[in-house]
C-alpha positions as CSV (number, residue, x, y, z in Angstrom):
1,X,11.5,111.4,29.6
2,X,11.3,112.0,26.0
3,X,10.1,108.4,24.9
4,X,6.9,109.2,24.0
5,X,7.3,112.6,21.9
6,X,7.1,111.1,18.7
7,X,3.7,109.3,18.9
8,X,2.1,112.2,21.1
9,X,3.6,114.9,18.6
10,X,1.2,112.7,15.8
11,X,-2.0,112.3,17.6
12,X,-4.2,115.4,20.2
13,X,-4.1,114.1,23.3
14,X,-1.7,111.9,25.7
15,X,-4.3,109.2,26.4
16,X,-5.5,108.3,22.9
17,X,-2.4,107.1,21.7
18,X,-1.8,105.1,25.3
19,X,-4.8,103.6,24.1
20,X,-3.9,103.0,20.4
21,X,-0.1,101.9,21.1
22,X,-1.5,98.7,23.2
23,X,-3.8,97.8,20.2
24,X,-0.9,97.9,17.8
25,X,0.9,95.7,20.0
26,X,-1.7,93.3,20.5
27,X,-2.3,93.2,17.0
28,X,1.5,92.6,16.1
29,X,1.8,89.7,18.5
30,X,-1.3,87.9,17.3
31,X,-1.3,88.9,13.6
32,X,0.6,85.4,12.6
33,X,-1.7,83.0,15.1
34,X,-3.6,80.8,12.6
35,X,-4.6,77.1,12.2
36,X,-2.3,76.1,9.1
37,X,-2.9,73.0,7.3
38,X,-0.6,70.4,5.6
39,X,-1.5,70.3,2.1
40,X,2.0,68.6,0.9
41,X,3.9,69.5,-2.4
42,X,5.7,67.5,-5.5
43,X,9.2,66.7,-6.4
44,X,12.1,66.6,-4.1
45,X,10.4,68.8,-1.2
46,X,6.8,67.4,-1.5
47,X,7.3,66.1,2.3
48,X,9.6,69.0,3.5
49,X,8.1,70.9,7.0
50,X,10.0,74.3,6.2
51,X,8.6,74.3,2.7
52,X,6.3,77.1,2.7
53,X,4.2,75.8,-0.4
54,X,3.3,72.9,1.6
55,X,0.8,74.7,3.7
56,X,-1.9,76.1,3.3
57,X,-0.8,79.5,4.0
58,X,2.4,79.3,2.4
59,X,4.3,79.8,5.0
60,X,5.8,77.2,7.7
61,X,4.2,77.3,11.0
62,X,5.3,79.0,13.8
63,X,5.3,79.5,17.6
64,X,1.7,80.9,18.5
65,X,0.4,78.3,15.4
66,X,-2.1,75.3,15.6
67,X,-0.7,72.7,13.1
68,X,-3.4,70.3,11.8
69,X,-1.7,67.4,8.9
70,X,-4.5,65.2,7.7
71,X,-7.8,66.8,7.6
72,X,-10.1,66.0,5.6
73,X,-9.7,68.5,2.2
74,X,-6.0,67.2,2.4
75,X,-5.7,65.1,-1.3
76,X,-5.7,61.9,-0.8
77,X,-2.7,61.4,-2.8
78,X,0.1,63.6,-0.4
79,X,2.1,62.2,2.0
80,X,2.9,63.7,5.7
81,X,5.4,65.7,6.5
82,X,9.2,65.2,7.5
83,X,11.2,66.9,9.6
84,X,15.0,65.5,9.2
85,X,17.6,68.2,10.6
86,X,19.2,69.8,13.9
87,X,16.6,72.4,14.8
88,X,14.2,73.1,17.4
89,X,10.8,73.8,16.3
90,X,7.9,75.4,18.9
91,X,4.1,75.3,17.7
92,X,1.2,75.9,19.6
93,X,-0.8,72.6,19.2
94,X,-0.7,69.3,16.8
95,X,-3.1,67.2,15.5
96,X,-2.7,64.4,13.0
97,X,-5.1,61.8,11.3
98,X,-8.4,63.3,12.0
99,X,-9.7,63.3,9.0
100,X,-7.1,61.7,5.7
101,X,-4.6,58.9,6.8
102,X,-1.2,60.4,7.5
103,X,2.0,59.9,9.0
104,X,4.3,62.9,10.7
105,X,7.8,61.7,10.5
106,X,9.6,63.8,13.8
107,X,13.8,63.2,13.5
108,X,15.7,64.8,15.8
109,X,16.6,68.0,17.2
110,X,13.6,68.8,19.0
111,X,9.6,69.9,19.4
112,X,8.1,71.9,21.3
113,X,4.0,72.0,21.1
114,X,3.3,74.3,23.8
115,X,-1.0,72.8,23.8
116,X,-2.2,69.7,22.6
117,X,-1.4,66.8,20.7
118,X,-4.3,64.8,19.4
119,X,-3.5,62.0,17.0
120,X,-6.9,61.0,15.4
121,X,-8.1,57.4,14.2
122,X,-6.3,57.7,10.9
123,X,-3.3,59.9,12.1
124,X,0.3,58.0,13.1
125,X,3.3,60.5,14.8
126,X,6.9,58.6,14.5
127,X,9.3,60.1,16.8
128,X,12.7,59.1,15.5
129,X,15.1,60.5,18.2
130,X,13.7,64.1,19.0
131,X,13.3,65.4,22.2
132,X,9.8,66.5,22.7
133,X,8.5,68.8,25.1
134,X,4.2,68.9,25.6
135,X,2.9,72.0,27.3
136,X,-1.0,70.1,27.3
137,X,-2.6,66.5,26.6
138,X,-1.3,63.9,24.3
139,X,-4.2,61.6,23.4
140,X,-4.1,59.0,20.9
141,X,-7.5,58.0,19.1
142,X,-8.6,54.5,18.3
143,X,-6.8,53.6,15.2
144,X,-4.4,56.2,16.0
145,X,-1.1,55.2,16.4
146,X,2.1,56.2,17.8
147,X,5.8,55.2,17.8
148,X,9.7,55.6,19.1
149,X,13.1,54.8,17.2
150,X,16.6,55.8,17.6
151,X,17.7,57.9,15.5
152,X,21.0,56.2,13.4
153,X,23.6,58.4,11.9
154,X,26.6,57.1,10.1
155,X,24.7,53.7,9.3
156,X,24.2,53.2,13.1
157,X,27.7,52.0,13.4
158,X,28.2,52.1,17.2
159,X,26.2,53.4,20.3
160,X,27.6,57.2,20.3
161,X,25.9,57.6,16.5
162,X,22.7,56.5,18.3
163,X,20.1,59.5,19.5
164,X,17.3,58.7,21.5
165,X,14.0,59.9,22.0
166,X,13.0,61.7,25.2
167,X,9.6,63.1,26.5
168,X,9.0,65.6,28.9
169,X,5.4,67.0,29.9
170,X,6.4,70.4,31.3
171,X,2.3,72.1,31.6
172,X,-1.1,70.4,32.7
173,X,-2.9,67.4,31.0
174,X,-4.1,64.3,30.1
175,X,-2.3,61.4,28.6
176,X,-4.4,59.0,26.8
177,X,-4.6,56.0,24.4
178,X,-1.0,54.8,23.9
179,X,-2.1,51.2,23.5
180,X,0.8,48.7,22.5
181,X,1.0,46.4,19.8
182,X,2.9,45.3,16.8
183,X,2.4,48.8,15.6
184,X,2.1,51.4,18.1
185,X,4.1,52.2,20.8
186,X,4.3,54.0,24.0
187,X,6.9,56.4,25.6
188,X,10.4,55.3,26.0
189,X,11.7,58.2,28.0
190,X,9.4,60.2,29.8
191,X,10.0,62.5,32.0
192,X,6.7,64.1,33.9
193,X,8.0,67.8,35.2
194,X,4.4,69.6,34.9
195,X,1.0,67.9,36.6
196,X,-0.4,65.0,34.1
197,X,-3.7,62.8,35.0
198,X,-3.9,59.2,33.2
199,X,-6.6,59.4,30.5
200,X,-6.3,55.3,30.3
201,X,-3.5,53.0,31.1
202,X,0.0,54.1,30.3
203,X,2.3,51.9,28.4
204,X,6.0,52.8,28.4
205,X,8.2,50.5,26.0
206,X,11.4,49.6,25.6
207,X,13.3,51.8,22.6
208,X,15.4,50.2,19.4
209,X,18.1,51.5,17.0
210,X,17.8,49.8,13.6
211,X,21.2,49.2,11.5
212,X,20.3,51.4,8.0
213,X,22.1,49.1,5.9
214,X,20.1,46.0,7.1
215,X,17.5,47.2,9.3
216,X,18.2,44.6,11.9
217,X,18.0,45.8,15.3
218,X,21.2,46.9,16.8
219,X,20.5,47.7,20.2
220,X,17.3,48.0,22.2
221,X,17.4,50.2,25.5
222,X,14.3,49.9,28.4
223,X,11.9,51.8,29.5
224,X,12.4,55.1,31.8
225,X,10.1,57.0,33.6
226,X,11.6,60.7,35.7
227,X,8.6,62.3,37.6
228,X,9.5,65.6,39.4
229,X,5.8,66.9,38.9
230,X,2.9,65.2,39.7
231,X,1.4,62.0,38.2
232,X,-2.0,60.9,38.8
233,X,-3.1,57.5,37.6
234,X,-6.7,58.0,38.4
235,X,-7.0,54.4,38.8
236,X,-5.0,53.6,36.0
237,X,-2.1,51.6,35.5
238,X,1.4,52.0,34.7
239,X,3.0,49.0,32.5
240,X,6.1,48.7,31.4
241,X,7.1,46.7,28.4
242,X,8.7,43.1,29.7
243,X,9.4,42.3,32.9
244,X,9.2,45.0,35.8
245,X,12.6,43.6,37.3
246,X,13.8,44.0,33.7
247,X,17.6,45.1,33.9
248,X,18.0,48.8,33.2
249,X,14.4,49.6,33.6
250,X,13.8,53.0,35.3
251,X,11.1,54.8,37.5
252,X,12.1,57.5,39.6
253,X,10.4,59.9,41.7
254,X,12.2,63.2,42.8
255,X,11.8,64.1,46.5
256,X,9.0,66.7,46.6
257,X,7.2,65.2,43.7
258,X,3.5,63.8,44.0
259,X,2.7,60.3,43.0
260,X,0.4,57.3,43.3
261,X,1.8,55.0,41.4
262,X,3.7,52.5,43.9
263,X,1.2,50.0,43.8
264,X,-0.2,50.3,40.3
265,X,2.9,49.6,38.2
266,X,2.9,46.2,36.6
């Protein structure tokens, strides 16, 4: 074969450049792994995700990147990002709120964060119907807070402009910290595929769609839970918002699947 003439016709011998080609290689795939920080912008695109000024690198993140919003040389005057569109975005890990208060406004299509997600005491993550897909942990801070919406298009008129969000944990971790109340929520729709332990009691809550001319609630849909992994509660409960025999309310557990929840849901 004649692949290799080129590079060995450049360098003496057959193993050096073996040798060197690898590095190159590892070097290409890594060179654009960084932690890159929200710093936020002005004008029209001050909250924008794919504006490359409003990082600290100037660039938007990317696959193999660890995304931190709100740390604590963000100015205190910026405001989190938004993503509002119809593509699919993959980082490596995401954490909000540990340092500046901050608010990451996810709209639909989708996320991908292949690590963790840590949403610190002064971070809040709205998930406005994207489908999110967690590779690691997702733990929630004191003070930290997290919440679900539908997302509404055409002023919410009807259920078919409704898009609802939808979680699945695909790798190994811990979920943690999703204590309800008036403003922070727990999964809707969660779907456990990979092997998660309970970091604390899991709250799963019932989703709404909000009419945009009025912002009255138009429909409200209960909570779901799909496990085809394995769940471990380590001694932690399950709750689901309102009343277990709630109509429409959802827990399923593939055949195959592992878990020990059957006498801990409430």
């Amino acid at each position: 074969m004649r692949v290799f003439t080129f590079i060995n016709g450049l360098l003496p011998t057959r193993r050096f450049p073996a040798a060197m080609f690898v590095v190159l290689v590892f070097v290409s795939l890594n060179s654009f792994a960084d932690v890159i920080k929200w710093r936020g912008g002005n004008g029209s695109t001050a909250t924008d995700w794919n504006t490359g000024d409003n990082w600290d690198l100037k660039r938007v993140p990317g696959i193999n990147d660890d995304v931190v919003i709100g740390d604590t040389d963000m100015a205190n005057n910026k405001d989190g990002p938004v993503i509002n569109d119809w593509a699919d975005y993959t980082v490596k890990s995401l954490t909000i709120g540990e340092g500046k208060a901050v608010e990451f406004y996810m709209a639909p299509r989708s996320m991908r964060v292949t690590g963790d997600v840590k949403i610190g005491a002064n971070g809040y993550l709205r998930n406005i119907g994207a489908q999110t897909f967690y590779g690691g942990s997702f733990t929630v801070a004191a003070g930290g807070r997290y919440s679900e919406v539908a997302y509404a298009e055409n002023s919410g008129k009807g259920n078919a402009s409704k898009v609802w969000p939808v979680t699945e944990f695909y790798g190994t971790g811990i979920i943690s910290g999703l204590t309800v109340t008036d403003v922070n929520r727990g999964f809707s729709n969660l779907k456990i595929s990979g092997s998660i332990t309970l970091g604390s009691v899991l709250n799963l809550t019932t989703v709404q769609a909000v009419n945009t001319k009025n912002n009255n609630v138009s429909l409200t849909i209960p909570a779901q839970l799909y496990v085809t992994g394995t769940l471990n509660p380590a001694n932690h409960a399950v709750k689901f918002e309102g009343s277990a025999t709630a109509s429409g309310l959802v827990f399923e557990v593939a055949q195959g699947a592992q878990s020990m929840l059957q006498e801990q849901i409430s």
